[in-house]
N, C-alpha and C positions, 0 to 999 in steps of 0.2 A: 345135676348138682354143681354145686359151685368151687371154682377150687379158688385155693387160698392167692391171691396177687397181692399183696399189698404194697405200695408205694409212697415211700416218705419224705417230707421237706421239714424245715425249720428248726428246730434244737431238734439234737441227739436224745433219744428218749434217756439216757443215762442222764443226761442234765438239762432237762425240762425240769419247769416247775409245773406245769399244765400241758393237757393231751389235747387237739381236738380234733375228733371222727369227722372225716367231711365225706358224703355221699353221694355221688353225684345220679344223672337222671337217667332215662333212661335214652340208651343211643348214643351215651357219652364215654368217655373215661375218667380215670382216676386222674390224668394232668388236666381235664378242663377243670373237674371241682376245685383242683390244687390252684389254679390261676387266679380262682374267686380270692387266695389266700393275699394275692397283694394289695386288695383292698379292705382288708380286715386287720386289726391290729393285733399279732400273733408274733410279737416277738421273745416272746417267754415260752411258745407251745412249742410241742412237738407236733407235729401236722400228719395223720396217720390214715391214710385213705384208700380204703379196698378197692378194689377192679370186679366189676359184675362178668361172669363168663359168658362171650356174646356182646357184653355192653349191655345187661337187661338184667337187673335184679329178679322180676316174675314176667312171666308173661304175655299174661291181660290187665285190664284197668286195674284200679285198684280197687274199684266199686264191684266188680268180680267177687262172686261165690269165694271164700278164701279157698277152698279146696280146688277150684282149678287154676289157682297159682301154686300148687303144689305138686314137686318136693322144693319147688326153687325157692318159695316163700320161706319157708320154713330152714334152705340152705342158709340164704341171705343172712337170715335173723341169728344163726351161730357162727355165722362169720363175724360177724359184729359183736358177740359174745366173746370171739375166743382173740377178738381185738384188746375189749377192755378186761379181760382177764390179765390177758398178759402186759398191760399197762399199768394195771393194780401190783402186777409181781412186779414190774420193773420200778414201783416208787412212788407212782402216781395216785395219792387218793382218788376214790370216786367223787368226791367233793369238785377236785381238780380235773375231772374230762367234763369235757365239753361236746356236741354234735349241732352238724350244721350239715344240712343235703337242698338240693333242688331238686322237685318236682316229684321222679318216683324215688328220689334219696332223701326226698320231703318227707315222702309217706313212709317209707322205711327207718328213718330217723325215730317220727312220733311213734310208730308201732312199736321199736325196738324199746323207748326209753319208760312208753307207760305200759310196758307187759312187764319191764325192768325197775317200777317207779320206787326211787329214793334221792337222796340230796346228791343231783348230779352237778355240775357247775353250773350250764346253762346248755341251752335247744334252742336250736333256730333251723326253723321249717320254712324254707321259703315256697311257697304254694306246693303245699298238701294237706292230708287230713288221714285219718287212721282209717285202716286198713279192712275192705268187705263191703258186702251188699249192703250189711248196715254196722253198725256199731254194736260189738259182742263185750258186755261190760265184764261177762267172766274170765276174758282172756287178761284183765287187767289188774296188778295186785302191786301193795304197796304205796307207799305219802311219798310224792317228790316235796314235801317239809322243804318249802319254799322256792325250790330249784325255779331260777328265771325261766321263762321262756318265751319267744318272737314268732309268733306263725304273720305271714305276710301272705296274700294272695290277689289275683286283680278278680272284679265283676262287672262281667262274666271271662269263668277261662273255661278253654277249650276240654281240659283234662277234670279239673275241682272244683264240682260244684259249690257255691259259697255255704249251700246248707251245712256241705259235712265238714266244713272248716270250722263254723260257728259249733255244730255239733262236738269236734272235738277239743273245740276252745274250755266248749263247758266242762266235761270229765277233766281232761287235766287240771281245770279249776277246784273242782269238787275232790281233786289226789293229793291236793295241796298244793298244784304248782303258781307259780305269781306268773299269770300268762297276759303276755298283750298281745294282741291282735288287729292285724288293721288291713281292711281292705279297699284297694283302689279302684277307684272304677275307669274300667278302658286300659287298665296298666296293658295287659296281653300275657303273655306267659312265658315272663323273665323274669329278671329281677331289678328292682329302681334304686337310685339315690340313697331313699330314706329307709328300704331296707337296710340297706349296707350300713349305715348312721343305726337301727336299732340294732342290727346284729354287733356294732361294734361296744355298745352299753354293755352289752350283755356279757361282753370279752372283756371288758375293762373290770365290770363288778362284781362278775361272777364268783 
């Protein structure tokens, strides 16, 4: 199970006017995702970003039975919970958080917001796709009522296949979210230029 690390930069959650969750991948930490922050324009955010125990949110893929990413699956996911809770208590509309991860902080990102789906600020998934062998629409409840969202991934990547990108391009579309989606071919599995350019639309007008 996972214990709680959180580590923070940019406003003081007392005088934020905006949160954003950033998740990073797997094999990583919470300072690499935080380093993506200087190319992002987060001067109004408070910048709130968990630590996976181990450096591994679950795991196996993400394309994995969801039960043998389990209990970590499922630690993850109320870690992340007990993030924007206590961001809502601290002042922050859910209107006002925002979430942004790579790769399996991608996948954990999109799982987190449409099991969670309402007017969040905005989502930027940079290569992933939601969570399991295949897509479980019953784990999903709730209208993200317009909430932006950026999924980005390259074709082909090593981890995401483009199916299940498209795939969850679509439900989020169908939850209400305003999703854009683009994929590059040959990108590899990072992140490019004109992600960082949509993820930053999405900071500005979220």
């Amino acid at each position: 199970m996972h214990r709680k690390n959180l580590v923070t930069a940019g406003q003081p959650l007392e005088k934020a006017s905006r949160a954003l969750i950033m998740l990073h991948g797997r094999g990583a930490n919470a300072q690499d995702i935080l380093s993506l922050a200087s190319y992002l324009r987060t001067g109004q955010f408070a910048l709130l970003a968990p630590e996976a125990t181990n450096y591994t949110w679950y795991p196996f893929s993400f394309l994995a039975p969801p039960q043998q990413n389990e209990p970590w699956l499922s630690s993850a996911l109320e870690i992340i919970n007990g993030i924007v809770e206590e961001t809502i208590q601290g002042g922050i509309k859910a209107e006002n958080i925002f979430f942004a991860g790579f790769s399996q902080g991608a996948c954990l990102t999109l799982e987190y917001t449409t099991r969670h789906a309402r007017k969040w600020g905005g989502i930027v998934a940079f290569t992933g796709g939601l969570i399991g062998d295949q897509i479980y629409p019953a784990n999903y409840t709730g209208n993200f009522a317009g909430t932006p969202v950026f999924i980005g991934s390259s074709d082909p990547d090593p981890h995401v296949p483009v199916d299940r990108v498209n795939a969850t391009a679509l439900l989020l579309q169908e939850m209400g979210a305003a999703v854009t989606k683009k994929i590059y071919p040959g990108m590899g599995h990072t992140i490019n230029e004109d992600e960082i350019k949509q993820a930053n639309l999405i900071l500005e007008r979220g």
